[in-house]
MARSELUM-610264 format. One record per atom (N, C-alpha, C): residue in three letters; x, z, y. Coordinates in steps of 0.1 Angstrom, whole numbers, padded with zeros to 4 digits, always signed. Layout:
N
ALAXZY ...
This chain:
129
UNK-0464+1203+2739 UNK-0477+1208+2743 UNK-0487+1206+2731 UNK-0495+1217+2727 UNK-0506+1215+2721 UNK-0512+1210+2720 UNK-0523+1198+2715 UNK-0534+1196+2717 UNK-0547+1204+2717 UNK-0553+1200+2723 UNK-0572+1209+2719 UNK-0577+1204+2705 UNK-0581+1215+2704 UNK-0593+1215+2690 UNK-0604+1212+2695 UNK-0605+1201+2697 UNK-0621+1196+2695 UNK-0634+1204+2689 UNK-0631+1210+2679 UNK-0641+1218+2668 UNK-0646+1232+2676 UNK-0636+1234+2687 UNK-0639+1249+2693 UNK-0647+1246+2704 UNK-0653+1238+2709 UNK-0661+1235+2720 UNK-0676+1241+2717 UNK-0686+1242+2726 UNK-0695+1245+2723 UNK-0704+1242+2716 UNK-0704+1227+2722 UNK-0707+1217+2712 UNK-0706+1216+2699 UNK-0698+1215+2694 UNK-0689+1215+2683 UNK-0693+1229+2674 UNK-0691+1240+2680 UNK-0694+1249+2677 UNK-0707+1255+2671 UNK-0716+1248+2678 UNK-0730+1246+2676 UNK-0737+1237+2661 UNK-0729+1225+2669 UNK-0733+1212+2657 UNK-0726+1214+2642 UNK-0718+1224+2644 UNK-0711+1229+2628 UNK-0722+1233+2620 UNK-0724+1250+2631 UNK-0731+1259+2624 UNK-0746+1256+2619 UNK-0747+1244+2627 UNK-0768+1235+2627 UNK-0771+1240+2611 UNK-0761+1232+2605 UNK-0763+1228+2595 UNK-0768+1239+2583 UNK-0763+1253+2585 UNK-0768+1263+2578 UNK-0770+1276+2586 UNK-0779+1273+2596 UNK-0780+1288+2606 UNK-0791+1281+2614 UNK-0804+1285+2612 UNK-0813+1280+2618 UNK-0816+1285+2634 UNK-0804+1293+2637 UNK-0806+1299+2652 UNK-0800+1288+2658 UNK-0783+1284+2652 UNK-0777+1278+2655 UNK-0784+1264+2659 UNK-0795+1257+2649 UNK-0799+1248+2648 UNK-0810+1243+2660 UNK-0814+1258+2666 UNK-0826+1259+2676 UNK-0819+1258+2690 UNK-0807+1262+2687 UNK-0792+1263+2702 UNK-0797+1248+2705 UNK-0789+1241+2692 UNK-0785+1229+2693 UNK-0797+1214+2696 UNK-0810+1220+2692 UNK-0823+1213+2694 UNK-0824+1215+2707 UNK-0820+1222+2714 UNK-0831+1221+2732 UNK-0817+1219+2739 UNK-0805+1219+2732 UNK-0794+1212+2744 UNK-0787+1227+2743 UNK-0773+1220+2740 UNK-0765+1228+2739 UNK-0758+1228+2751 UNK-0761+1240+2760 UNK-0757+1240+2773 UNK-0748+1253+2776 UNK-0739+1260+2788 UNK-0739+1272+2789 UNK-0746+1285+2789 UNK-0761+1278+2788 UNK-0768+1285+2788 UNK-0772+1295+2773 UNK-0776+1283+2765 UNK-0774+1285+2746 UNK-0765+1290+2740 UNK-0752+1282+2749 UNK-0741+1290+2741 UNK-0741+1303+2744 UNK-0742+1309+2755 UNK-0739+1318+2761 UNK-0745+1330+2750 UNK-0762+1325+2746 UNK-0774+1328+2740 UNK-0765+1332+2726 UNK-0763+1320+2720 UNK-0757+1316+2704 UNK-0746+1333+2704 UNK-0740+1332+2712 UNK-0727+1341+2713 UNK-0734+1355+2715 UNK-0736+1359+2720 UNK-0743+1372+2722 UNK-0752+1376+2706 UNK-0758+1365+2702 UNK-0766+1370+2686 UNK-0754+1369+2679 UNK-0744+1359+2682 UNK-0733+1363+2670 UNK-0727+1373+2674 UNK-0723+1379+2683 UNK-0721+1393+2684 UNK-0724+1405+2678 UNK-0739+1405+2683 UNK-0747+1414+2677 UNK-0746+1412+2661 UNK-0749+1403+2655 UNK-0752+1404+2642 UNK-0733+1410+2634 UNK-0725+1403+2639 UNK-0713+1408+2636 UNK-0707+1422+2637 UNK-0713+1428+2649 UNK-0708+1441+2657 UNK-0719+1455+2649 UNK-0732+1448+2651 UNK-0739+1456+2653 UNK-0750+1461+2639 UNK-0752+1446+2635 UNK-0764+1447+2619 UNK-0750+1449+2608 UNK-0744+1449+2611 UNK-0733+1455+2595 UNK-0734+1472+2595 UNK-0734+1479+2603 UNK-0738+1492+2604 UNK-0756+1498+2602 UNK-0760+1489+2604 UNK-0771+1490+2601 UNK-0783+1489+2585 UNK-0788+1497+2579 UNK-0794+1495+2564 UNK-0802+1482+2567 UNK-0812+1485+2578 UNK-0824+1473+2578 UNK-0810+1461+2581 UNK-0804+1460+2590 UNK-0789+1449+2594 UNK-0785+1445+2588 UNK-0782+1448+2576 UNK-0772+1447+2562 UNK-0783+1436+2555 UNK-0793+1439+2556 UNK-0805+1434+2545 UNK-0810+1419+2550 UNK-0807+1421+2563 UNK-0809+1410+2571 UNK-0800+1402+2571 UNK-0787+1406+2570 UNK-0776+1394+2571 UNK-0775+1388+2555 UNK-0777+1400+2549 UNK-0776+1394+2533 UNK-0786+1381+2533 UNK-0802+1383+2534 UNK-0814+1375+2531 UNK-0806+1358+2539 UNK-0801+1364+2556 UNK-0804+1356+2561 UNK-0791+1342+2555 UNK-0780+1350+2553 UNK-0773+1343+2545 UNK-0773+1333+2532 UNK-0783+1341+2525 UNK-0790+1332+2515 UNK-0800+1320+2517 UNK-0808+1324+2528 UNK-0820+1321+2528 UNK-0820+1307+2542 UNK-0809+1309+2555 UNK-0810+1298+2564 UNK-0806+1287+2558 UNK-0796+1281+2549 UNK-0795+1268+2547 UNK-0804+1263+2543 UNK-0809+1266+2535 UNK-0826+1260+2527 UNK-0841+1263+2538 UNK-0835+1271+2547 UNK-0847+1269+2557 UNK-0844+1259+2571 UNK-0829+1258+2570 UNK-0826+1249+2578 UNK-0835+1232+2576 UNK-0831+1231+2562 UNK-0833+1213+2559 UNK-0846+1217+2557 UNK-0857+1227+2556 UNK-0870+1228+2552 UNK-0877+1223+2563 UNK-0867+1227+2574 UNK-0871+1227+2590 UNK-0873+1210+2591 UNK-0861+1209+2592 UNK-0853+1197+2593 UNK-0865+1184+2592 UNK-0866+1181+2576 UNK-0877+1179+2571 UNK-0893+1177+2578 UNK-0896+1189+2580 UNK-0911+1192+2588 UNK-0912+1183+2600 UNK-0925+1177+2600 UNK-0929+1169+2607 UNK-0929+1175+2625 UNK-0934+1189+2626 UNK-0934+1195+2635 UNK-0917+1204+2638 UNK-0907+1196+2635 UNK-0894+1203+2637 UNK-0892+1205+2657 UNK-0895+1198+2661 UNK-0890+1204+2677 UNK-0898+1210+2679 UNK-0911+1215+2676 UNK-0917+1227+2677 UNK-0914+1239+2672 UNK-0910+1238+2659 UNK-0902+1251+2653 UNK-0891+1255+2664 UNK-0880+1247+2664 UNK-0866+1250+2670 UNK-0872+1254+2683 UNK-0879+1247+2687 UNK-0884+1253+2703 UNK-0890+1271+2699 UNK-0893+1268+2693 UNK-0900+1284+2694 UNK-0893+1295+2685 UNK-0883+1291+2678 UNK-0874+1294+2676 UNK-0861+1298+2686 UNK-0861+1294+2697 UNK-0851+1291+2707 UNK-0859+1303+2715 UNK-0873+1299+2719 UNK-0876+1310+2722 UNK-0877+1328+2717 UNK-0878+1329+2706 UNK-0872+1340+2700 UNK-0858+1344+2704 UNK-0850+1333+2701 UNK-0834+1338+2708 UNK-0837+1343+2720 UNK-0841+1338+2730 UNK-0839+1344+2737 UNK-0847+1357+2743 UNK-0855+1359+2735 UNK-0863+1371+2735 UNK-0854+1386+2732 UNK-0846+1381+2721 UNK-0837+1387+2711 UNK-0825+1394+2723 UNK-0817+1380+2729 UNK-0808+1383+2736 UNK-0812+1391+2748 UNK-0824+1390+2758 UNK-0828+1398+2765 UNK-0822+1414+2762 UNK-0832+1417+2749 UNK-0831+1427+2743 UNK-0817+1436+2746 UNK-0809+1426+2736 UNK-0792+1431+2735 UNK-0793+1433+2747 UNK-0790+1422+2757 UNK-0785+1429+2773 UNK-0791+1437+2780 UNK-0804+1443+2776 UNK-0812+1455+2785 UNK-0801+1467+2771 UNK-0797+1467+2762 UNK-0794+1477+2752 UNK-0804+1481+2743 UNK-0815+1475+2740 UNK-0832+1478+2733 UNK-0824+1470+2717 UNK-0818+1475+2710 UNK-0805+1472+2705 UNK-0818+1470+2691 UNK-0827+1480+2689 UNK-0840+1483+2679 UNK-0849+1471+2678 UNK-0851+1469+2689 UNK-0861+1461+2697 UNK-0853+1446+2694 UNK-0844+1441+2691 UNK-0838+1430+2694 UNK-0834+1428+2679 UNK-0836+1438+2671 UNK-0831+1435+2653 UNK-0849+1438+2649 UNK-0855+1440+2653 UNK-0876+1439+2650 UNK-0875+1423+2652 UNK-0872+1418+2669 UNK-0874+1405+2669 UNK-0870+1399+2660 UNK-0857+1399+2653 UNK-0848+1391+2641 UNK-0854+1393+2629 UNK-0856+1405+2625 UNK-0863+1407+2613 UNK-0877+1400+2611 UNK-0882+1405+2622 UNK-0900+1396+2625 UNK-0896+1384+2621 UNK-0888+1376+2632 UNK-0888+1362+2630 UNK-0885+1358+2617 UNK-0870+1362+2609 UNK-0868+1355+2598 UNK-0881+1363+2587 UNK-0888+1368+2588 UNK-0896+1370+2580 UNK-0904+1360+2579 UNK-0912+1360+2593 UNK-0924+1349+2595 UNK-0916+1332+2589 UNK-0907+1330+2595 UNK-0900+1318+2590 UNK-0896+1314+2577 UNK-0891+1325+2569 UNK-0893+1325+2552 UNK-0905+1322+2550 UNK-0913+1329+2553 UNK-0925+1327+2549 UNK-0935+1310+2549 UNK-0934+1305+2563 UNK-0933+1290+2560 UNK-0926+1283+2561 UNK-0914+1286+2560 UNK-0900+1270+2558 UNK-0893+1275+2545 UNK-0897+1289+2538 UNK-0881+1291+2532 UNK-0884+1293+2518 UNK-0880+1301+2508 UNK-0882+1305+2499 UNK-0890+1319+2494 UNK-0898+1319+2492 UNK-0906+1332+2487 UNK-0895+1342+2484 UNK-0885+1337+2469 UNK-0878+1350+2463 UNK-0869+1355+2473 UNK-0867+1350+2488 UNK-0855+1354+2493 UNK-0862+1365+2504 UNK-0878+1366+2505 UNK-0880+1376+2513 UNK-0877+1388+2517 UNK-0872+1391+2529 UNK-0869+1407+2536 UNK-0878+1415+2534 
């Protein structure tokens, strides 16, 4: 018999990605529950399925790629961090709504909005969208 991977839980899954994926980081700040994950999975869906076909999508995974590790620990850092993540979290789920009504436009504006605004004060200038 197999053992379980530990690493595949949600938990786990979460607390990996904290570290350089500031959505991930916002999952894992208000409780990583069925709920978050459920959340977390649906944006990594989208972003995998749906922003690679996309020009504005593309631009966005590239930035966001570069640009979340260094906005993660910027966060991290900040005296006001459970307020970011919190409202950060809230955006997820603004986002996710989106995907599940199909507002597919509407749900990569939220993403783009957000990591814009958030470059702007946690991240790096040269890495702006």
């Amino acid at each position: 018999m197999q053992s379980l991977n530990n690493n595949t839980t949600p938990k786990n899954t979460i607390e990996r990605m904290a570290k350089e994926c500031y959505l991930a980081a916002a999952c894992k700040h208000v409780g990583v529950s069925a709920q978050t994950y459920e959340d977390f999975n649906v944006l990594r869906q989208f972003q995998t399925e749906y922003l690679p076909q996309d020009r504005i999508g593309v631009l966005y995974l590239r930035t966001y790629q570069q640009a979340a590790p260094q906005i993660v620990e910027n966060i991290d850092a900040h005296t006001s961090r459970d307020a970011i993540y919190t409202f950060i979290y809230q955006v997820v789920r603004q986002c996710v709504d989106a995907i599940k009504k199909g507002a597919i436009d509407a749900a990569l504006r939220v993403l783009v909005n957000m990591m814009h605004n958030i470059q702007l004060r946690y991240g790096l200038a040269e890495n702006l969208i």
